[in-house]
C-alpha positions in Angstrom: 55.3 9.3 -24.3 55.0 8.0 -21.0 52.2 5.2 -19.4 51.2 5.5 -15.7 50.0 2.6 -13.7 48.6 2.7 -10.6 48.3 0.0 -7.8 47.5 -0.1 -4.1 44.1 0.7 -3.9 41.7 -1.2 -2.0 38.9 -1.1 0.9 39.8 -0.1 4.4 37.3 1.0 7.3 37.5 4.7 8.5 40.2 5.4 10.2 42.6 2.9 8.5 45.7 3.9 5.7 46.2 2.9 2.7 49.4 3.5 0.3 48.9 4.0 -3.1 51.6 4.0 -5.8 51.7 5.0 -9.6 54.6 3.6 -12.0 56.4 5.4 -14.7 57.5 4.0 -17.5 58.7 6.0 -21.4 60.4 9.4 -21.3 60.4 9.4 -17.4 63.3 12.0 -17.8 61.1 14.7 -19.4 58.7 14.6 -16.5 58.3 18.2 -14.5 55.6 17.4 -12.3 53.4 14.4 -10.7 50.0 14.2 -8.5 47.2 12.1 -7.6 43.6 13.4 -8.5 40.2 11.7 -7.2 36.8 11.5 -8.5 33.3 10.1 -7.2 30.4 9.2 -9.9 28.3 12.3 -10.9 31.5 14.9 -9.7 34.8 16.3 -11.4 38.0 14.8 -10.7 39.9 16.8 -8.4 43.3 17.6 -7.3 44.5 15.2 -4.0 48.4 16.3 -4.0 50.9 17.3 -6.3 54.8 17.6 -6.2 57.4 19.2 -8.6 60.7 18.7 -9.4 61.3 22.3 -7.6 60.0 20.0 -4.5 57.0 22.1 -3.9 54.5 20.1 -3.0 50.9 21.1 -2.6 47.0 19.8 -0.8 44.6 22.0 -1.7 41.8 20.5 0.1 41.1 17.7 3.0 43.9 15.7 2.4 46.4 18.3 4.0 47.7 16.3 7.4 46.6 13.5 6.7 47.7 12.5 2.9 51.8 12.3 2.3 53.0 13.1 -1.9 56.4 11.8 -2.6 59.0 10.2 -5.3 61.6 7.8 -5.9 64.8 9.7 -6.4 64.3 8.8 -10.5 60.8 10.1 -10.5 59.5 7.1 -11.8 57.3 6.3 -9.2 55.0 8.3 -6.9 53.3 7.2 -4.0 50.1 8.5 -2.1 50.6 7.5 1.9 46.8 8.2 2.9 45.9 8.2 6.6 43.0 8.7 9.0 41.0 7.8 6.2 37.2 9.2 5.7 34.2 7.9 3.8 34.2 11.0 1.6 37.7 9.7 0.8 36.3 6.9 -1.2 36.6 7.7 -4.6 38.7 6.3 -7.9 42.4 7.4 -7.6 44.1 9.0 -10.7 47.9 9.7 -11.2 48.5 12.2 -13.3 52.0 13.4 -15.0 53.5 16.8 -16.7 56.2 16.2 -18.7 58.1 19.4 -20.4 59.3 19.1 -23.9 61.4 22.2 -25.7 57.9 23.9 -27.4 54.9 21.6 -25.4 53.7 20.3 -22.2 52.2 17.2 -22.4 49.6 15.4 -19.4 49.0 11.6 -19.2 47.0 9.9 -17.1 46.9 6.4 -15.3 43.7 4.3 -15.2 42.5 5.1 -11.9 42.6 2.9 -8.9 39.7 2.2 -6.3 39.4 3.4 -2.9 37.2 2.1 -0.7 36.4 3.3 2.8 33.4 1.7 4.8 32.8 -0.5 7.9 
């Protein structure tokens, strides 16, 4: 089992950074893989930034060059560095984590944190 809770949200005008960071705690040993996800009212949640314990990290959309995906050298925590933030950035922030067991893979999720970007 593992919980995730996320912190560092908040409301910033365009432009501006914000750093968000997602806490660990259980069978932190068994995890594989870590990323933030976003989702606005009305859409699906979708993939900001993943990393891997193989250190592959990925930004499949907007976020490339501007967002930075990282760990603590214990994988307990990973933080979102967001820059040259947009208003289409605004959305609830989700950390999400894979952990591997011998015959599973399990997915938890933290309970979101709110971004807000506006002038």
């Amino acid at each position: 089992q593992l919980q995730l809770v996320e912190s560092g949200g908040g409301e910033v005008p365009p432009g501006g950074s914000l750093n968000l960071s997602c806490v660990a705690s259980g069978k932190t040993a068994d995890i594989y893989s870590m990323a933030w996800y976003r989702q606005t009212p009305g859409k699906q949640r979708e993939l900001v930034a993943s990393i891997n314990r193989d250190r592959y990290i990925h930004y499949p959309g907007s976020a490339r060059g501007r967002f930075t995906i990282s760990t603590d050298i214990a994988w307990n925590t990973v933080y979102l560095l967001m820059d040259s933030l947009r208003p289409e950035d605004a959305a609830v922030y989700y950390c999400h984590a894979q952990s591997l067991a011998v015959v599973a893979t399990y997915h938890y999720w933290g309970q979101g944190t709110q971004v807000t970007v506006s002038t």
